[in-house]
Every structure is written in C-alpha cells, then in structure tokens.
BAZA-521341 format. One record per residue (C-alpha): residue in three letters; chain; residue number from 1; z, x, y. Coordinates in nm, 2 decimals, padded with zeros to 4 digits. Example, Ala and Ser with C-alpha at 12.3 -4.5 7.8 and 13.67 -1.06 7.14 Angstrom:
<nodes>
node residu ala; chaine A; num 1; z 00.78; x 01.23; y -00.45
node residu ser; chaine A; num 2; z 00.71; x 01.37; y -00.11
</nodes>
This chain:
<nodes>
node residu unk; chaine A; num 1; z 09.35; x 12.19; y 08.80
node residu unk; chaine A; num 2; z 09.60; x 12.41; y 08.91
node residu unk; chaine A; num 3; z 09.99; x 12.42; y 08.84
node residu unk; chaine A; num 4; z 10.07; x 12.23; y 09.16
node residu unk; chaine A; num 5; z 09.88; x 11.93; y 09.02
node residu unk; chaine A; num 6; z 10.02; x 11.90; y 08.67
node residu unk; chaine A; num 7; z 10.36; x 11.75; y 08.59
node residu unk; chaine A; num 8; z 10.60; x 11.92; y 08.33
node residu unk; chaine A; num 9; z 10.43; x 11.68; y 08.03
node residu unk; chaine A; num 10; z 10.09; x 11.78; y 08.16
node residu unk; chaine A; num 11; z 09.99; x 11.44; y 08.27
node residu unk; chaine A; num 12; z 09.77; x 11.40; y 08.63
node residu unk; chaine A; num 13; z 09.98; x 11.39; y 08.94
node residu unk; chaine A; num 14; z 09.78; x 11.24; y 09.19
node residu unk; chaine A; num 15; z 09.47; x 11.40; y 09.34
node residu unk; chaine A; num 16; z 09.38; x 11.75; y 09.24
node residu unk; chaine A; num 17; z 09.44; x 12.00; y 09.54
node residu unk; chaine A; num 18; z 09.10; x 12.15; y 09.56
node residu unk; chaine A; num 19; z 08.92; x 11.80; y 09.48
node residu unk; chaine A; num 20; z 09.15; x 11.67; y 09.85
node residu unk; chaine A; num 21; z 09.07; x 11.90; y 10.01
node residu unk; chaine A; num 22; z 08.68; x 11.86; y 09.90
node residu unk; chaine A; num 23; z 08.74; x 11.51; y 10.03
node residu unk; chaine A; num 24; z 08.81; x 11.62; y 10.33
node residu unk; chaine A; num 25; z 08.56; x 11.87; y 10.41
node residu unk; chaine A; num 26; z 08.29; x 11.58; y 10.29
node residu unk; chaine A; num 27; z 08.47; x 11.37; y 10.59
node residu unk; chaine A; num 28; z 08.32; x 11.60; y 10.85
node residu unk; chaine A; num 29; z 07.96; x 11.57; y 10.77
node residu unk; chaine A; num 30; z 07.71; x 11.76; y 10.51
node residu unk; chaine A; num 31; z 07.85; x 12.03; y 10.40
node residu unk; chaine A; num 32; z 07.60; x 12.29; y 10.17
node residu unk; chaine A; num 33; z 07.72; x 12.40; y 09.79
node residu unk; chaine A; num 34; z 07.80; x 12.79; y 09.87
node residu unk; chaine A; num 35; z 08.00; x 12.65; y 10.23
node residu unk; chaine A; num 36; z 08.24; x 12.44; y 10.01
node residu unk; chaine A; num 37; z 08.25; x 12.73; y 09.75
node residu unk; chaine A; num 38; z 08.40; x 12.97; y 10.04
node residu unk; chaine A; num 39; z 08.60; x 12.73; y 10.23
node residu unk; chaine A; num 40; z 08.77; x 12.58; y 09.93
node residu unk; chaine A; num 41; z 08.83; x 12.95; y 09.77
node residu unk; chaine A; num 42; z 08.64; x 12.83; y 09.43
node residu unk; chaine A; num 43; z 08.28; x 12.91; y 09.29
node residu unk; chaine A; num 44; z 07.98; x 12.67; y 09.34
node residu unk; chaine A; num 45; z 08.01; x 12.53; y 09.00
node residu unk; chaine A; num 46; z 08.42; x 12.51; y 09.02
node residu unk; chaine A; num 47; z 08.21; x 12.26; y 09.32
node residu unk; chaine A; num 48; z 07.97; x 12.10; y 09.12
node residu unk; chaine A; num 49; z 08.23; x 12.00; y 08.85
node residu unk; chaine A; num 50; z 08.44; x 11.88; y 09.11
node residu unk; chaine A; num 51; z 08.17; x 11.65; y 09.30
node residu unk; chaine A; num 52; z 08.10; x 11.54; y 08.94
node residu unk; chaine A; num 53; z 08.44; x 11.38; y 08.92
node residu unk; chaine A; num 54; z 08.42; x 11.22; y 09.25
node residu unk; chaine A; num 55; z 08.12; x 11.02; y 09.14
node residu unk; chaine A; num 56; z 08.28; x 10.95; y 08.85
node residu unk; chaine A; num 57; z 08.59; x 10.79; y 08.99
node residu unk; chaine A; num 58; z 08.39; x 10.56; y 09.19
node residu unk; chaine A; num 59; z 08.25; x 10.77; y 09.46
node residu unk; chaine A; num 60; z 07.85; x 10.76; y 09.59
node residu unk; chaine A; num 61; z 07.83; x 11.12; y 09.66
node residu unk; chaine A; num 62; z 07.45; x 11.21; y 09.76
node residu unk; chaine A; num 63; z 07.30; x 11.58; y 09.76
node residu unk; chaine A; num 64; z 07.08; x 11.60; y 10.07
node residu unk; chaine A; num 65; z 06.86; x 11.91; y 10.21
node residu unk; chaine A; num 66; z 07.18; x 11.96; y 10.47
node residu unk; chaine A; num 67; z 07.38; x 11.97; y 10.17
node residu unk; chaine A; num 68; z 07.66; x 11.66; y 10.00
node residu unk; chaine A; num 69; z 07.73; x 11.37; y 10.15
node residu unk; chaine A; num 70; z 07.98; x 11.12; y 10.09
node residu unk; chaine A; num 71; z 07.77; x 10.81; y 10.14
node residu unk; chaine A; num 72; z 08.03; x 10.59; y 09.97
node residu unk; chaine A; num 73; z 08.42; x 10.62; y 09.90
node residu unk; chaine A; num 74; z 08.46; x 10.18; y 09.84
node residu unk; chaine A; num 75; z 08.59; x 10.24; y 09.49
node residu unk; chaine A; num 76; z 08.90; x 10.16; y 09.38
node residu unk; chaine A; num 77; z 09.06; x 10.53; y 09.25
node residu unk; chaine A; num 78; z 09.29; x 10.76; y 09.32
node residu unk; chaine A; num 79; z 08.98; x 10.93; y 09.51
node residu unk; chaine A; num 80; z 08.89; x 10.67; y 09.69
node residu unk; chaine A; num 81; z 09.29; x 10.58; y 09.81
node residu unk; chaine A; num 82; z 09.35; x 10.98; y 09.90
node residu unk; chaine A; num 83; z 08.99; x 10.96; y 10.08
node residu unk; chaine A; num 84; z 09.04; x 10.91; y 10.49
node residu unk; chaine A; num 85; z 09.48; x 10.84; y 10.37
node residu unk; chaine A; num 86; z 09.63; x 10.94; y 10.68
node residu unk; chaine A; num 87; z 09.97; x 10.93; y 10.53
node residu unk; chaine A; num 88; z 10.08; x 11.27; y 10.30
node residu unk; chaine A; num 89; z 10.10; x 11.08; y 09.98
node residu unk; chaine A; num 90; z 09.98; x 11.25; y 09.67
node residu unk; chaine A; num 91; z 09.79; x 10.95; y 09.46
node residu unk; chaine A; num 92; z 09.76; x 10.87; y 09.12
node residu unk; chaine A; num 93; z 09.58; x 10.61; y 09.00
node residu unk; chaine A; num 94; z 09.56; x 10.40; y 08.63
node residu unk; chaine A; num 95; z 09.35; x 10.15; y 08.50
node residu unk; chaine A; num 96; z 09.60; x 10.01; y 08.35
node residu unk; chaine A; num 97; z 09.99; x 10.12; y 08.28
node residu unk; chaine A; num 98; z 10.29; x 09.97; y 08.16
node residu unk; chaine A; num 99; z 10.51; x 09.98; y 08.49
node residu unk; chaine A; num 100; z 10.42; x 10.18; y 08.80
node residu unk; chaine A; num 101; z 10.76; x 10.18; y 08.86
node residu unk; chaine A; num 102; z 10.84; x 10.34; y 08.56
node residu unk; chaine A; num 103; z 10.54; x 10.59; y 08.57
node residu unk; chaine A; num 104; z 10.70; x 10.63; y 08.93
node residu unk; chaine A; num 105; z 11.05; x 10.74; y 08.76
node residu unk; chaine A; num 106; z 10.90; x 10.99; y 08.52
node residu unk; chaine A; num 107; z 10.77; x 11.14; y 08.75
node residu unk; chaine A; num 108; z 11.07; x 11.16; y 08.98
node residu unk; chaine A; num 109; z 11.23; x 11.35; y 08.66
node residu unk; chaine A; num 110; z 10.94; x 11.59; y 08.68
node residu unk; chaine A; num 111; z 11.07; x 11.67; y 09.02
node residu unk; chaine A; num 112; z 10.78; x 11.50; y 09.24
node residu unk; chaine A; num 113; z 10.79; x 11.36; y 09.58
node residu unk; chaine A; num 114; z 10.56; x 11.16; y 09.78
node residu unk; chaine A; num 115; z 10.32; x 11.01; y 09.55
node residu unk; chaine A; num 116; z 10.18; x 10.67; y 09.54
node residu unk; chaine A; num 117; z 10.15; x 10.53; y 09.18
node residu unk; chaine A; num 118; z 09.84; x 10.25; y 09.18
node residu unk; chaine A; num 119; z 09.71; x 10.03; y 08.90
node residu unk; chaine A; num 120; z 09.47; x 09.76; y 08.82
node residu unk; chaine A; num 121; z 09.69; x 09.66; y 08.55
node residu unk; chaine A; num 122; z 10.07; x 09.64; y 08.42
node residu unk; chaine A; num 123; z 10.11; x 09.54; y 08.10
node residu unk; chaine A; num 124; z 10.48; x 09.53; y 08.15
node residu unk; chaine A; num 125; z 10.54; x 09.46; y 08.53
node residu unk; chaine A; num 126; z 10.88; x 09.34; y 08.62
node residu unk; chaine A; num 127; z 11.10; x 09.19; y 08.94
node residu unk; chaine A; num 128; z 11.41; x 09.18; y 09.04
node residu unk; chaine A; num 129; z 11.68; x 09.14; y 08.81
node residu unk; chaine A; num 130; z 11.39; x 09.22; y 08.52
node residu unk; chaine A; num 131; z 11.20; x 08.91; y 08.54
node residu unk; chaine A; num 132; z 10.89; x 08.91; y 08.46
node residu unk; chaine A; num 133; z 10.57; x 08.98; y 08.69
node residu unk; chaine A; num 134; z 10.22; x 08.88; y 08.64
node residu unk; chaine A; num 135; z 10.03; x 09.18; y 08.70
node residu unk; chaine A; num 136; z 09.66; x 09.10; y 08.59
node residu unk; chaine A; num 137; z 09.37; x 09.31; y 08.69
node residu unk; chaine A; num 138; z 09.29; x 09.25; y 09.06
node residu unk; chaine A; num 139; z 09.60; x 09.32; y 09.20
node residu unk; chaine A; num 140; z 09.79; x 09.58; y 09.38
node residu unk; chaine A; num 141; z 10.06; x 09.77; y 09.17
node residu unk; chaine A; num 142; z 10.17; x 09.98; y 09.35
node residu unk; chaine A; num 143; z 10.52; x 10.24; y 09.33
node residu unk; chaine A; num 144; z 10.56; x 10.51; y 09.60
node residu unk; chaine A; num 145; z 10.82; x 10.76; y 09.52
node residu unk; chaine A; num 146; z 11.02; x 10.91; y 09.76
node residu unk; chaine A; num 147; z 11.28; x 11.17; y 09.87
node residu unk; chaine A; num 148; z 11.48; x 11.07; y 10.17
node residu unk; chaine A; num 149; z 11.77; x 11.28; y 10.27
node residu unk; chaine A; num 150; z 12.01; x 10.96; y 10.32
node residu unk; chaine A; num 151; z 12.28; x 10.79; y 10.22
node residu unk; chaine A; num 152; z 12.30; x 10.56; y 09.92
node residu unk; chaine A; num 153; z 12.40; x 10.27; y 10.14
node residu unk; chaine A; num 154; z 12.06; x 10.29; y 10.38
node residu unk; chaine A; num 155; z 11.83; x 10.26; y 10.05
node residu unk; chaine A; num 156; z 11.81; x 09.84; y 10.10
node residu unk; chaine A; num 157; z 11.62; x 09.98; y 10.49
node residu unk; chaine A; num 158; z 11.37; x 10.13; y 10.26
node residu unk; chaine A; num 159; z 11.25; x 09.80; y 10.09
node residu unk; chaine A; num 160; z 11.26; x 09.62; y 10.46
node residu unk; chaine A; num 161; z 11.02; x 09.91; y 10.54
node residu unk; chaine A; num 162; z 10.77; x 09.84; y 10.29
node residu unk; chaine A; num 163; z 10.80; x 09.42; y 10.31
node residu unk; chaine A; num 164; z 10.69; x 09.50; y 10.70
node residu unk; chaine A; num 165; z 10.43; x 09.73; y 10.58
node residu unk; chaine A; num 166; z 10.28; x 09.50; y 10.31
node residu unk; chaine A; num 167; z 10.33; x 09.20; y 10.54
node residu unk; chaine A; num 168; z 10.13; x 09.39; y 10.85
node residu unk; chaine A; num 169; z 09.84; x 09.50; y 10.63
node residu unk; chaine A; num 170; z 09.82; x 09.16; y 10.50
node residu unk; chaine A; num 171; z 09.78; x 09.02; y 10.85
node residu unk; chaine A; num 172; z 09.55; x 09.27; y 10.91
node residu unk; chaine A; num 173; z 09.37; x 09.16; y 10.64
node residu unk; chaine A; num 174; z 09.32; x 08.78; y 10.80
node residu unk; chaine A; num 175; z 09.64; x 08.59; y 10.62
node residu unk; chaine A; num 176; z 09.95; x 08.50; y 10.85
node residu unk; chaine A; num 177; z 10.24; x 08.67; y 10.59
node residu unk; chaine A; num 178; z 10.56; x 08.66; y 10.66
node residu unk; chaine A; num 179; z 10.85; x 08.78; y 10.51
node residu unk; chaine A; num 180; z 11.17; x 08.62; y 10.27
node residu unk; chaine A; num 181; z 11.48; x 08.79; y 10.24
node residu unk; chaine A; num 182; z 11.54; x 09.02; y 10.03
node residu unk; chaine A; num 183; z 11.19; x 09.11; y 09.90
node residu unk; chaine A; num 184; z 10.91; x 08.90; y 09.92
node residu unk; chaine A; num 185; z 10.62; x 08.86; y 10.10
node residu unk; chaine A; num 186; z 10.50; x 08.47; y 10.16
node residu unk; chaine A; num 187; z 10.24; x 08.26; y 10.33
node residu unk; chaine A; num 188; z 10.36; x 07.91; y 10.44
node residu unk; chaine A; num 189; z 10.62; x 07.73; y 10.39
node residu unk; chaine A; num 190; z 10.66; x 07.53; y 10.78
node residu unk; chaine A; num 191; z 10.72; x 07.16; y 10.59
node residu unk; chaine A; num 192; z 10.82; x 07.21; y 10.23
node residu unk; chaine A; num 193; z 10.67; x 06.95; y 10.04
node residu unk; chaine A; num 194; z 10.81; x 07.03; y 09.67
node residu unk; chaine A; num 195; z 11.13; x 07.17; y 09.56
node residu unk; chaine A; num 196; z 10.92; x 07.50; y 09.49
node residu unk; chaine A; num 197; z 10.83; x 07.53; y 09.82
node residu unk; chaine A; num 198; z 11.24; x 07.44; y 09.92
node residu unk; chaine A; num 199; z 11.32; x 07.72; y 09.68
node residu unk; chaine A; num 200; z 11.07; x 07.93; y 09.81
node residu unk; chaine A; num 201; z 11.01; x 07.91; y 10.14
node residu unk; chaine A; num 202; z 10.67; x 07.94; y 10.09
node residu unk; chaine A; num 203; z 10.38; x 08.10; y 09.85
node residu unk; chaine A; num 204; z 10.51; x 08.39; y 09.67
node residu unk; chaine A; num 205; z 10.23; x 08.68; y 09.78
node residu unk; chaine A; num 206; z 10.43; x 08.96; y 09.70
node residu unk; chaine A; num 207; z 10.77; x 09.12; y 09.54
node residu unk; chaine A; num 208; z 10.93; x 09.46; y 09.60
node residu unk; chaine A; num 209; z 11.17; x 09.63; y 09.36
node residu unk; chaine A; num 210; z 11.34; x 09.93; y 09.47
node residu unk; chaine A; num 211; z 11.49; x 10.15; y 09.20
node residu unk; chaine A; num 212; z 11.68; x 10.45; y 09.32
node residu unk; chaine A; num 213; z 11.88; x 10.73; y 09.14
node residu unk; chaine A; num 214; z 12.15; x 10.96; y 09.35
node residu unk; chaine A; num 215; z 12.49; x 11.08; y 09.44
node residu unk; chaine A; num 216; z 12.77; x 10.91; y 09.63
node residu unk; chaine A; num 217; z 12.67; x 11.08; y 09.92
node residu unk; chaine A; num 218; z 12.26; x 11.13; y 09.89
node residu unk; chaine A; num 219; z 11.99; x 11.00; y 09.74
node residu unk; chaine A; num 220; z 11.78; x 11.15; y 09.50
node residu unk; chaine A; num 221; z 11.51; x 10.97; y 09.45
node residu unk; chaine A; num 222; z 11.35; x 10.63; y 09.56
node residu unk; chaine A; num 223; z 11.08; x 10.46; y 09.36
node residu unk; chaine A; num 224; z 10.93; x 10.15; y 09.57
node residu unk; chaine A; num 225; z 10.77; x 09.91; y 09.35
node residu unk; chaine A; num 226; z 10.48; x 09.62; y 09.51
node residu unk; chaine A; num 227; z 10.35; x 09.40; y 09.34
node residu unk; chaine A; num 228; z 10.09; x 09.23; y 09.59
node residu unk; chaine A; num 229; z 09.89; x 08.94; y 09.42
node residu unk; chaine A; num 230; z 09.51; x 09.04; y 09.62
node residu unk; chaine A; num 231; z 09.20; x 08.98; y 09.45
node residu unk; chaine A; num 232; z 09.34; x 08.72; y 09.20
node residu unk; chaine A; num 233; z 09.20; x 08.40; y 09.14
node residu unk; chaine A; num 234; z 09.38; x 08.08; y 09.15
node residu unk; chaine A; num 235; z 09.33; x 07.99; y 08.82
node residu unk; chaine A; num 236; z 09.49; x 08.36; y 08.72
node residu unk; chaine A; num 237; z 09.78; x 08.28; y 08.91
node residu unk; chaine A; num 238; z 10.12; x 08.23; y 08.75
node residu unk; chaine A; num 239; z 10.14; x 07.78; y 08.76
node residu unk; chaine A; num 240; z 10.50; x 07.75; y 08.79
node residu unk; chaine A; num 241; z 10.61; x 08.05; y 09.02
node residu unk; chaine A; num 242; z 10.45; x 07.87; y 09.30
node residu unk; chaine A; num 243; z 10.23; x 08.22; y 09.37
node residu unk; chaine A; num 244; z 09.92; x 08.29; y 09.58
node residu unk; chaine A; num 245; z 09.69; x 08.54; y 09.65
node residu unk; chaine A; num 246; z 09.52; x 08.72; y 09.93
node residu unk; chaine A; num 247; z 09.19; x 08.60; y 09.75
node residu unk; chaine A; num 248; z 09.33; x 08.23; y 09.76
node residu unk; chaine A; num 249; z 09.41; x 08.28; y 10.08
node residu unk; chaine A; num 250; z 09.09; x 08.43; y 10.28
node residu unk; chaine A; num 251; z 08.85; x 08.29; y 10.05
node residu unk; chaine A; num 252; z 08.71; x 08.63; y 10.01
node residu unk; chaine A; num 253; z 08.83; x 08.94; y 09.81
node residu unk; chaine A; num 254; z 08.98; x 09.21; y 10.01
node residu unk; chaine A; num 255; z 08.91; x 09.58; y 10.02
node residu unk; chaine A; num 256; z 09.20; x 09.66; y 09.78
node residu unk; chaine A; num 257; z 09.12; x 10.07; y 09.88
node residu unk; chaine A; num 258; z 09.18; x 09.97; y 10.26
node residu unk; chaine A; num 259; z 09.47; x 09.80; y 10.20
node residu unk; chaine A; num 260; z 09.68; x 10.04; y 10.02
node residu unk; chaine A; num 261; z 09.59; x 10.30; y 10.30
node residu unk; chaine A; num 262; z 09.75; x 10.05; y 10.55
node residu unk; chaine A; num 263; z 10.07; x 10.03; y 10.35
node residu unk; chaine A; num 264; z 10.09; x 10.36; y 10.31
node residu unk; chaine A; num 265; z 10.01; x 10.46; y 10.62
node residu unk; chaine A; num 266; z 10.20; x 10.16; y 10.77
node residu unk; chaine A; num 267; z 10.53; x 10.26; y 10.57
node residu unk; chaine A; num 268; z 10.51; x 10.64; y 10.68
node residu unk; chaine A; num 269; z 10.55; x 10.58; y 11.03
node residu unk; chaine A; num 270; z 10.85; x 10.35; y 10.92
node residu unk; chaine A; num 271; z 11.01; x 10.56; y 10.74
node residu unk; chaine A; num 272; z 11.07; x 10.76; y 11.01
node residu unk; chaine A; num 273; z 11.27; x 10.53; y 11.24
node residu unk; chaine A; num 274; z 11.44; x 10.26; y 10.98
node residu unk; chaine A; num 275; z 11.66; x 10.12; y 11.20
node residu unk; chaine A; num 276; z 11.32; x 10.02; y 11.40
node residu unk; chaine A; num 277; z 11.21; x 09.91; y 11.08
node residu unk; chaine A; num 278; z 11.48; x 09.63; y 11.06
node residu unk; chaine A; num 279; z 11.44; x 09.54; y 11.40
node residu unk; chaine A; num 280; z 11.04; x 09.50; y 11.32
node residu unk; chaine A; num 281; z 11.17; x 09.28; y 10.94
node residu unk; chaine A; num 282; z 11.32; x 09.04; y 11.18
node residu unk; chaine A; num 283; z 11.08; x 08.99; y 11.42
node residu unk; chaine A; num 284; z 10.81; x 08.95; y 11.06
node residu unk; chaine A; num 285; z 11.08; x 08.71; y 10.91
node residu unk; chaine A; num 286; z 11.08; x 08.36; y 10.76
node residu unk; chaine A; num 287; z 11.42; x 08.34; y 10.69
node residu unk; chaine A; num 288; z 11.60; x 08.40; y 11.03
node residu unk; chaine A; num 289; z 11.66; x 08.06; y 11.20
node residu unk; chaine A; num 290; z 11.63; x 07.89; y 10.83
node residu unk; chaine A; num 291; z 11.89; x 07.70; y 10.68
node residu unk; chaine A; num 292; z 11.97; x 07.89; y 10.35
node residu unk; chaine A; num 293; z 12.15; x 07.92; y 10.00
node residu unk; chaine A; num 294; z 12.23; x 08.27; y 09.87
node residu unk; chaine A; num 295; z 12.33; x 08.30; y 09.51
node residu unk; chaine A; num 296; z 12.56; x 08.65; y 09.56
node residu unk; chaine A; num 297; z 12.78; x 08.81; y 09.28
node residu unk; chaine A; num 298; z 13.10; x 08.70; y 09.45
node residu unk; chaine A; num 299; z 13.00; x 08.28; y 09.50
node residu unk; chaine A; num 300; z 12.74; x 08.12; y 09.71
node residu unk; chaine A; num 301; z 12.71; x 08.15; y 10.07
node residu unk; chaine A; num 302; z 12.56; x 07.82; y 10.25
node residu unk; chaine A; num 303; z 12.45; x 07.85; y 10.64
node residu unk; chaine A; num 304; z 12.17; x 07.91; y 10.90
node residu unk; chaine A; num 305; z 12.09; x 08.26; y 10.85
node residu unk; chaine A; num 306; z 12.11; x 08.44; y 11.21
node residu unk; chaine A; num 307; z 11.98; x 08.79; y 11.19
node residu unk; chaine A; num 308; z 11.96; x 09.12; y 11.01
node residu unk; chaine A; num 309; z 12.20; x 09.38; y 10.98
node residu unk; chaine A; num 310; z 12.14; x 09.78; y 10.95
node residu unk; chaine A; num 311; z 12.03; x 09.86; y 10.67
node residu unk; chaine A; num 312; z 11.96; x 09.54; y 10.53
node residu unk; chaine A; num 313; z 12.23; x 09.26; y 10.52
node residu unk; chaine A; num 314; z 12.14; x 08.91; y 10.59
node residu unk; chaine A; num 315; z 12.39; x 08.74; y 10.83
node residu unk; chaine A; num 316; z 12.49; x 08.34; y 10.79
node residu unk; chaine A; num 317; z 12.60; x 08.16; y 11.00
node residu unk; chaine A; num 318; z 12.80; x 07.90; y 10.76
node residu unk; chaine A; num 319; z 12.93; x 07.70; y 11.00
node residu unk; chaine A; num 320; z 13.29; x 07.84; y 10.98
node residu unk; chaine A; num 321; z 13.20; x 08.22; y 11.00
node residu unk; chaine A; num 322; z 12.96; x 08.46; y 11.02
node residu unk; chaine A; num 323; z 12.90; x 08.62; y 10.66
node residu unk; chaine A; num 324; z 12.77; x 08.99; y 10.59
node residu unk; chaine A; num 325; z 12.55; x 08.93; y 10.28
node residu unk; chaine A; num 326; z 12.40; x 09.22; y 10.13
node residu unk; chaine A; num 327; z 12.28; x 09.09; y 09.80
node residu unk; chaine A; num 328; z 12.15; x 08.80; y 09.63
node residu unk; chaine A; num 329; z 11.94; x 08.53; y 09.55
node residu unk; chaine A; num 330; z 11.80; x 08.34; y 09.89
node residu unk; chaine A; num 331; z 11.66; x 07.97; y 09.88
node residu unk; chaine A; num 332; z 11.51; x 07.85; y 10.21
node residu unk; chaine A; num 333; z 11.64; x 07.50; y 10.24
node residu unk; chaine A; num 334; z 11.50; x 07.16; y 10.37
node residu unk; chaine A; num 335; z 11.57; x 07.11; y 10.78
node residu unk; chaine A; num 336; z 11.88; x 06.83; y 10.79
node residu unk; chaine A; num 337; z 11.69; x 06.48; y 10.87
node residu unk; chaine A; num 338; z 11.90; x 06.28; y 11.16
</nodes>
C-alpha cells in the first residue's frame, strides 16, 4: 500500500490504488498474471497478493486458461462498492464502527477528500440534534466527505442533494420515497392515521446529518452522514420512532452494493448543479403543499409550506405572510376537516 492510501495515523483510506485499478482492468475481461503485472507497474506476486484480498473481501475472483476473472463482485466491501463506482469516491469500508460520521471527520483532519465511509454497523450512530440512531447490521451507514469550494451558507444544498440521491435510488430500488424537510427520507404518509404518522408524515426510511467545518467565507470540509434503514427486519426496527425499511417495504432484501453506487453516483452529478438539486428536492417532496408546524430557534412557525428556497429554506405560507425558515423541527399536520 502505498503512501497515497494511508492516512497520517496509518489507518486504511479507502481502496488501495493498485488493488482499483486491478478492479478495473478485471472489468474489461480475462486479463493473464504477467499483463496485470506490467500494466499495473507491480510484480506478479505484488498481483497475486492483491487478487488474494479481493477474494477475501467478498469477491469470486476465478483463474481461467485466458487468465482472472471476476466472476463475482455482490459482496458487500469496500471492493465490491469501488468495483463498476462511476463516481470518483475513494471507499472505505467497516464491519462495524462507532460513527461514520465521525470516522468521516478524522479523516477530514487527515486532509482527505472524496471518500465514502460505509458500515454494517454503528455502535454509536446519531441524528440530528444528537439523538440517537439505530444502526444495526443490515443497514446503510454511510458518510461521504467532501471539499466544495462554497460558501458556508450553501452547505444546507448539500444535504438536499443527497435526500434526492437516497430518495431516487430507493425508487429505483421498487419503494415510492419521498422526501421530509429538512432531512428525511419517508414512505407514506397520504392519510395519517396515528399521531406518529401526523408528526411524521410518514415512515421514517432515512436521516441525513451534515456536519461541516470552515471559514466565514469557505468551507472546509463537509461530512454527509445517511443512515438508510435497508435490509432490516421489522422486528429490528426501532417500535416507537415509527421507522421502516426498504426490506419492510419490497418484501425482499436489496442489493445494499448497488445501492450505495446509485447514491454516490446519483449525488456526484448533483453536486455539480445544486441549485438544480433544489429544484429536483421539490419536485421529490412530501412536505410542499402540506400543512405544517416548524419548531425553529426563534418560536414556531404554523402554515402550508409553499416551496423551497436556494439553498435550502422552507417557505410557509402562514396565512398572514410568507416565512423564510431555514431551520428546525418540521411536523406534517392533519388536512383541516370542513
């Protein structure tokens, strides 16, 4: 492993170099021992060792009379994410970790950029205003660290990015999401039938917790926390946060490796236009044309909420005025009976 793919406390970061770029010479077909050896710059056992560790993160790679072949790459690893990603995100994978987000900001102290942190497991998984989150094996944890060259004030545009991203893989996926302002990611919710549901405006499929360090005038670092409840049973499920999962949903386990290449991929090309990105929130939205509640820091604000506002501010309507709301706590409430 060289430098490159080290961080200052000599932890992983992501995907060795040589072992992506193994990856994708596999991609093109059978490829012989002594070709990857001279297109990759390293000896034929500096290849073995390497195809070694692909089969042991998951990987079916076969040795055939043409040479390897990889003949499988459904694991879930930091492998099998980086294998066929077309999105330049380094990936780094754990089995289990404490917080991706706060794997996420080490790293970011380290100096890296563009790297997706993925777990089975956090042990210490947290929302928004540090509540707890359920993060049991099965899900997507997920913290993608980035470096945009913007303003302090466009960072909420970033999380709207990745609720479309999350919400359009997860329609991809088979399961109508839609999307709650600020953060979350719901299914359901047309005819609340429990104060939950009012609350909520649906099942709770997934939370996103940006954490960001800068300047007054730039960013320095984003880290993009998801927690996306996938292959979780029912029973596994958190009873009173009113939560589902994509398993709950389809009736079938997803391919969690697909679905974090969707996100990724999916938030890459929104990254790049995020004023397109809240234009595509609102049209992915729950809340707009919902009576709502917002809990902000200066009093609540009661109203039909209306639209979106660059890059990120909820506007409601509250009968009186049109309020800019740029933080809170939203409740979806019921439709006025006449």
């Amino acid at each position: 492993m060289t430098g490159e793919d080290r961080d200052r406390d000599g932890g992983s970061v992501g995907v060795p170099t040589t072992r992506r770029a193994l990856l994708d010479a596999l991609a093109d077909g059978p490829v012989s021992g002594p070709a990857l050896a001279e297109r990759l710059g390293v000896s034929r056992a500096a290849v073995w060792n390497h195809v070694e560790a692909l089969r042991d993160a998951g990987l079916v790679v076969e040795s055939t009379d043409d040479g390897y072949v990889l003949a499988d790459a459904s694991g879930y690893s930091a492998e099998a994410i980086a294998f066929g990603l077309d999105a330049p995100f380094a990936v780094e994978y754990h089995d289990s970790v404490a917080s991706t987000n706060d794997r996420a900001r080490d790293l970011a102290a380290a100096g890296a950029d563009d790297i997706a942190v993925v777990a089975d497991e956090q042990t210490s998984g947290r929302g928004r205003l540090d509540r707890e989150w359920c993060s049991p094996p099965g899900g997507i944890w997920l913290s993608l660290l980035v470096r945009p060259d913007v303003p302090p004030a466009h960072a909420p545009a970033y999380t709207l990015a990745m609720a479309v991203a999350v919400t359009q893989a997860c329609r991809e996926a088979g399961v109508d999401a839609r999307i709650k302002w600020p953060n979350d990611v719901l299914v359901g919710g047309d005819a609340p039938d429990s104060a939950e549901d009012t609350e909520r405006g649906g099942r709770k499929l997934c939370g996103i917790l940006t954490e960001m360090e800068g300047e007054a005038d730039r960013v320095s670092w984003l880290a993009i926390g998801t927690g996306l409840n996938a292959n979780i049973r029912p029973d596994d499920l958190p009873p009173s946060a009113d939560a589902t999962s994509l398993l709950a949903e389809r009736g079938e386990p997803v391919d969690r490796r697909l679905l974090v290449q969707r996100v990724l991929e999916e938030f890459d090309d929104l990254r790049d236009d995020l004023r397109g990105a809240v234009s595509a929130w609102e049209e992915h939205a729950d809340t707009v044309g919902q009576r709502v509640r917002v809990e902000t820091p200066s009093g609540v604000v009661e109203g039909e909420a209306i639209g979106i506002e660059f890059p990120g501010a909820l506007l409601v309507d509250t009968g009186e005025e049109t309020t800019r709301v740029t933080a809170g706590d939203c409740e979806h409430l019921r439709p006025v009976t006449r």
